[in-house]
N, C-alpha and C positions, 0 to 999 in steps of 0.2 A: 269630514271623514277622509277624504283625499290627501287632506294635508298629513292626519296624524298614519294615513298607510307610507306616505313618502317618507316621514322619520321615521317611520319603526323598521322601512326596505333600507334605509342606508345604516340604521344602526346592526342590523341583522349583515349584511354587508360587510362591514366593519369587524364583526364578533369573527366571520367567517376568513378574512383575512387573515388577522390574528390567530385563528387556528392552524390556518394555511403555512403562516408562517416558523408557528409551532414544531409543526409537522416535521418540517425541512430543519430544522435546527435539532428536534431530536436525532433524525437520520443521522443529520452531519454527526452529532456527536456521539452516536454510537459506530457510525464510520470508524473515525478518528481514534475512541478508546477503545477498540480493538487494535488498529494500527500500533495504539503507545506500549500498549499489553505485550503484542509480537515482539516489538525493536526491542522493549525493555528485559525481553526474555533472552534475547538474541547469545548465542552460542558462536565463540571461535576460539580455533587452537592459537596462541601462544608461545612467541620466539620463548624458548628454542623448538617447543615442541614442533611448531611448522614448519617445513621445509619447501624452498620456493621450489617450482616446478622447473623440474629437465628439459631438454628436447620433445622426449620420449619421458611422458607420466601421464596417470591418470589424474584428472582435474580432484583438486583440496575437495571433498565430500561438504565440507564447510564454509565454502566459499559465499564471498559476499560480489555480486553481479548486478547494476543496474544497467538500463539501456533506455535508449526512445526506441518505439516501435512504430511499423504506421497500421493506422484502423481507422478504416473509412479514408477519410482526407484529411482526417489529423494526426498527430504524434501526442502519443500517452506514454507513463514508464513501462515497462515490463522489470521487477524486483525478484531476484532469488536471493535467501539466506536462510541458516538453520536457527531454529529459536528451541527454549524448550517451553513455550505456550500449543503445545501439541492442542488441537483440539478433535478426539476419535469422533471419527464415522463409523453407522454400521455397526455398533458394541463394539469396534477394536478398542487396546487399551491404548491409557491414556497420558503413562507415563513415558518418559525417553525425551530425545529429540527428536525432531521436527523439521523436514525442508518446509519451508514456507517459499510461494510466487503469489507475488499482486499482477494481475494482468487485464486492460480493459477491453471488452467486445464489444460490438454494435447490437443496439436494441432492436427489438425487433421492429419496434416503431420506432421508428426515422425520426419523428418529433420529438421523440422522446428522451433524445439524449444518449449518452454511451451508461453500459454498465461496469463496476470494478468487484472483480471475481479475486476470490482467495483459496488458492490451493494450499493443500495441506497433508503433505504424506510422512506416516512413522517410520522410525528409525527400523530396518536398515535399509533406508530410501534408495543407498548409490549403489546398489547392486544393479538396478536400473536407469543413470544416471539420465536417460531420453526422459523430459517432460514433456507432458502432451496435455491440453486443455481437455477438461472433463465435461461433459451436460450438468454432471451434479456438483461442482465448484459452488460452495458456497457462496450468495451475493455477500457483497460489504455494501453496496451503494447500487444505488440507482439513479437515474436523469441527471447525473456527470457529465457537466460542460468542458471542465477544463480541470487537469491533476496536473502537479507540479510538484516533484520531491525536488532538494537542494541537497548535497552531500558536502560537507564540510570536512577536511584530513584536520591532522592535531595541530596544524598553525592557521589551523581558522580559516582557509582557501578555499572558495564553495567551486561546486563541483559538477555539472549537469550530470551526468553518465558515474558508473566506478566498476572497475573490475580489480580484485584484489587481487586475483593470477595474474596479474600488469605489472611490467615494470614500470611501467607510467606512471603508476599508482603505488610504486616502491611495494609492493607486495601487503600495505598497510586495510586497512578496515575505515570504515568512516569513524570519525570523532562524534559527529550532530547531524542529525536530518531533518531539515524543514520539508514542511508538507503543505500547500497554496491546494484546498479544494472548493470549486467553484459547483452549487447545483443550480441547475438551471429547472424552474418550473413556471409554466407560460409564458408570460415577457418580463417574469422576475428572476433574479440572477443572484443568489445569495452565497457570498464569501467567505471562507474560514480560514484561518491559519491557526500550524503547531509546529513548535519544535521538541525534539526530540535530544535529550542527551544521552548517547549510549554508554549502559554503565562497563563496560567493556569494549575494547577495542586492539586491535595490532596496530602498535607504532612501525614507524619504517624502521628499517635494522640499521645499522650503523654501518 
């Protein structure tokens, strides 16, 4: 009897892993196909129609902005861009564009990992140009060890950070976005990668 509870506890064991692991791969991937949905929606003006910023202007309504931020003791992205994957809160509608921000915060368990939050506000967003993190920010992810976006311009030159109101950045948009997410659950560490082709982008102007 002893022997057949020992196989039946590690095969039950076993089933339990595999679910476990299940779990985390669905997450990842509905993470993820939300993220490709956003990028692939993504919305930007179009030399000639955009005009690089003055001295003196208000910031592109449509601008494309990543950053590191710090949260807690590590650096995660902080992402704004306008998409038109609007997705309404509340009965608002659901057509237009869309600012979108990835931004990640600390769990409230410490063990538990950071979370990555997706803002989402309908057009006409930049009457209020101040974003401020929300309570009700949808999650995207939970127990996120480690987020890694890559921005690549149109000669392929990857890119930690981007701000297309930069000269640094020739006023240009990303070409591709790799995306490294790592979840972490217990002492197991499960990795994902994607890239992203944007079907749209601002070349640098001549």
């Amino acid at each position: 009897m002893t022997t057949i509870y020992s196989s039946l506890n590690a095969v039950l064991s076993r089933n339990d892993a595999i679910a476990y692991g299940a779990d985390v791969h669905e997450k990842a991937r509905s993470c993820l196909n939300r993220m490709v949905m956003d990028l692939t929606s993504i919305y930007v003006e179009l030399l000639p129609l955009y005009k690089q910023p003055e001295t003196v202007s208000e910031p592109d309504p449509y601008r494309f902005v990543a950053e590191k931020v710090t949260v807690g003791t590590n650096y995660y992205p902080k992402i704004r861009f306008t998409s038109m994957a609007h997705l309404p809160m509340s009965g608002s509608a659901g057509a237009g564009i869309a600012e979108i921000v990835y931004y990640v915060i600390e769990n409230d368990d410490r063990d538990a990992g950071f979370v990555l939050k997706r803002a989402d506000r309908g057009y006409p967003f930049f009457q209020d140009d101040d974003f401020e993190e929300q309570e009700g920010d949808p999650t995207l992810c939970e127990d996120v060890e480690e987020l890694i976006f890559t921005y690549y311009d149109q000669d392929g030159e990857a890119h930690e950070e981007w701000n297309s109101e930069s000269s640094f950045y020739k006023y240009a948009t990303p070409r591709m976005i790799g995306i490294q997410l790592k979840i972490k659950k217990k002492s197991a560490v499960y990795d994902f990668n994607t890239q992203i082709m944007l079907p749209v982008y601002r070349e640098k102007p001549e």
